[in-house]
C-alpha positions in Angstrom: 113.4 125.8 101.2 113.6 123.4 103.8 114.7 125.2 107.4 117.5 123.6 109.4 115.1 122.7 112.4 113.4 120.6 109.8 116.5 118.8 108.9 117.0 117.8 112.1 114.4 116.3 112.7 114.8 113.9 109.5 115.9 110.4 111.3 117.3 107.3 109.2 117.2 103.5 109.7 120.5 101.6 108.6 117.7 98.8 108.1 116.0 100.9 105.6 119.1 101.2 102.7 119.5 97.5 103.1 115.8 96.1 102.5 113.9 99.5 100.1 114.4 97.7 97.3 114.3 93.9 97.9 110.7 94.9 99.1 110.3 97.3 96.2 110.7 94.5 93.9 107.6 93.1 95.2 105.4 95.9 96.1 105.9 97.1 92.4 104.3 94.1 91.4 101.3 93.6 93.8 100.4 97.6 94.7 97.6 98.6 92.5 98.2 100.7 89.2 97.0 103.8 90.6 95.1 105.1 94.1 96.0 105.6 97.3 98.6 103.9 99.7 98.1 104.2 103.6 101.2 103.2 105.4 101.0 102.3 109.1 103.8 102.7 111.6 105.8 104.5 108.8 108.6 105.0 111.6 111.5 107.3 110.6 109.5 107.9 106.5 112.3 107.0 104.7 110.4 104.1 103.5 107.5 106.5 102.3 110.1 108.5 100.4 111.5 105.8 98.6 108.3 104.5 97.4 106.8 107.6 96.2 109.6 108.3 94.5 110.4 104.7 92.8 106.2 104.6 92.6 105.0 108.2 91.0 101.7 106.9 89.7 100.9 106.0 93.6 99.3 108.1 96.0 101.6 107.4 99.6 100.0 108.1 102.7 102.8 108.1 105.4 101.4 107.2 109.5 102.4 106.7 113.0 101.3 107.3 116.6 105.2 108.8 117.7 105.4 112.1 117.5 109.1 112.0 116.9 108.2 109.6 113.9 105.4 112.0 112.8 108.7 115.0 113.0 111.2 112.8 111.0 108.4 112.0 107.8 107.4 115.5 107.6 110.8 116.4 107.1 111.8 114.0 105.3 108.5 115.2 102.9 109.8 118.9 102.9 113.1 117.8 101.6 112.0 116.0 98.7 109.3 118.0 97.4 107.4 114.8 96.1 103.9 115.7 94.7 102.5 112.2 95.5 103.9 112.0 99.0 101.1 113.1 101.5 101.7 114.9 105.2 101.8 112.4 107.7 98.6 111.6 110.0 98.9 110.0 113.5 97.3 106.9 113.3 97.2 104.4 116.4 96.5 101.2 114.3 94.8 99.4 117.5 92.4 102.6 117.9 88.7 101.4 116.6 88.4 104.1 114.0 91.2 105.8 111.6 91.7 108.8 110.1 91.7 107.3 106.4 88.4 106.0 106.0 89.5 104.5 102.4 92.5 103.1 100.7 93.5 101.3 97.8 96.0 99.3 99.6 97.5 98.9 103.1 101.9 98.7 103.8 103.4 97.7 107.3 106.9 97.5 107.1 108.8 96.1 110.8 105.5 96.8 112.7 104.3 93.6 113.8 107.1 92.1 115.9 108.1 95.7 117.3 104.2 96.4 118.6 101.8 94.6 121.0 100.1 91.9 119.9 96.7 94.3 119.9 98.2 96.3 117.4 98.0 94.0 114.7 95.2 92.9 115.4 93.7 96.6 115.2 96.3 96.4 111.8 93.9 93.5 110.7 90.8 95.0 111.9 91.9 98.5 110.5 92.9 96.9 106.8 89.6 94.7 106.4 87.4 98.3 107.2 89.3 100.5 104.8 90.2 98.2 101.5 88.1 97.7 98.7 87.0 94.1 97.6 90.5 93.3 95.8 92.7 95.6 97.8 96.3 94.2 99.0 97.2 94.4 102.4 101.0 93.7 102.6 103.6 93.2 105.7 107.3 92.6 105.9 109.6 91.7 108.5 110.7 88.3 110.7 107.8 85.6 111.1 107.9 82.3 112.9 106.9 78.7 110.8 104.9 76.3 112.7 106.0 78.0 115.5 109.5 77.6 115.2 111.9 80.5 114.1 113.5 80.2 110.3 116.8 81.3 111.9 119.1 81.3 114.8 119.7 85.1 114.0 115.5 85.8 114.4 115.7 83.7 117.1 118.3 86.0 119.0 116.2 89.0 117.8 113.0 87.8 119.4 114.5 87.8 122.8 116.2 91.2 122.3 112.5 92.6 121.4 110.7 90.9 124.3 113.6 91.9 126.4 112.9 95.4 125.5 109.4 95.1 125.8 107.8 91.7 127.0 104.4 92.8 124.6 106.4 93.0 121.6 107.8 89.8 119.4 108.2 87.8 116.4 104.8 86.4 115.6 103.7 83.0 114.2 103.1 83.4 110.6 99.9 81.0 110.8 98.6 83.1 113.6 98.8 86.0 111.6 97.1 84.7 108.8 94.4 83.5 110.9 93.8 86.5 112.4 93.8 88.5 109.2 91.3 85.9 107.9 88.7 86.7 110.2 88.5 90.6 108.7 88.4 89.3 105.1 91.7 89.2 104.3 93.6 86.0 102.7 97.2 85.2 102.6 98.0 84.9 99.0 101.4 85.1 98.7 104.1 84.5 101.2 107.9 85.3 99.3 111.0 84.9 101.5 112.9 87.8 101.5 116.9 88.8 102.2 117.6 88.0 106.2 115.5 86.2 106.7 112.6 88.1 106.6 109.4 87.4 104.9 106.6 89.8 102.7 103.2 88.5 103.0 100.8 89.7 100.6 96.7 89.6 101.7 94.2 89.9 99.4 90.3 91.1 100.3 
C-alpha cells in the first residue's frame, strides 16, 4: 500500500491531461511492438504512467537528473502497480555515458526547449549509442520553421523560457535534425500536433 509520504511526493502537469493522448495517437503507431522504452527528462512521470498503461506490451523506462522528478515517478509508479513500468534512473542526457546501455526506442517529451542547448545534443548523442539499427527516436514539443516561430503564442513562450533561463529555448527544427543526423538518426516524420506543437519521429 502506497504510504502517504509517497503520495506527496506524486506532482502533476496540467500540460500533461491536455497533450497524453494526441501524442499517444502517434507513439502507438511508430513505438516498436514489443522491447524496451527509455524516456528522458520524464519530469513529473505522469507521462510514463499513461503510456505504460495505454502500451502494456511495452517495456517504460522512466528518467531524469531532478531529484524531485525522480520523487514524483516513483510515486507515481507505487500507486499504480504497473508491471511494465520500471523504477526511475537518474539520467543526465548531456553526460557521455548512461545508465541504459540499450533500448528499443528513445521518448523526450517538453525537453528540448526547457534544457541547454548541450542537452540535446547529449539527447542526440545518447539515442544514436543506445538504439538498434531501426530504432525510433521520438520528441514533442514547440519547434521553430526556417527559423521563424509557427505562432505568436510559441513566440511569447520562447521569451518566457529564455527569460527564465537565457540557455534554455525553442529550437530550430532544421537544426535539430541536423544535429540528430550526425549520430545516425534521420527525421522521418514530422506531424503537427494540437498547440502548436510538433512530434518528430527519427529513425536509425
Amino acid at each position: 500500500m502506497t504510504n502517504s509520504r509517497n503520495m506527496d511526493a506524486a506532482l502533476t502537469s496540467p500540460s500533461v491531461a491536455r497533450n497524453r493522448d494526441p501524442i499517444l495517437a502517434v507513439l502507438q503507431r511508430v513505438l516498436p511492438a514489443s522491447g524496451l522504452i527509455l524516456e528522458i527528462a520524464s519530469g513529473t512521470g505522469e507521462h510514463a504512467l499513461h503510456f505504460a498503461s495505454m502500451l502494456p506490451h511495452l517495456t517504460w523506462q522512466p528518467t531524469d537528473q531532478d531529484e524531485q522528478a525522480l520523487n514524483s515517478i516513483a510515486a507515481h509508479r507505487s500507486a499504480s502497480g504497473l508491471p511494465n513500468l520500471l523504477a526511475p534512473l537518474k539520467l543526465d542526457a548531456a553526460a557521455p555515458n548512461w545508465p541504459v546501455e540499450r533500448a528499443n526506442a528513445v521518448v523526450a517529451i517538453n525537453m528540448v526547449h526547457i534544457s541547454p542547448w548541450q542537452a540535446t545534443q547529449g539527447l542526440m548523442g545518447g539515442a544514436g549509442r543506445v538504439l538498434p539499427s531501426g530504432g525510433v527516436l521520438f520528441l514533442y514539443g514547440a519547434y521553430k520553421e526556417n527559423g521563424a516561430h509557427t505562432a505568436p503564442s510559441n513566440e511569447a513562450f520562447d521569451q518566457d523560457l529564455r527569460r527564465r533561463n537565457p540557455e534554455w529555448g525553442v529550437r530550430d527544427l532544421e537544426e535539430v535534425a541536423d544535429l540528430a543526423r550526425g549520430h545516425g538518426l534521420e527525421l522521418v516524420e514530422r506531424i503537427t500536433m494540437p498547440a502548436h506543437n510538433f512530434s518528430l519521429v527519427f529513425r536509425k
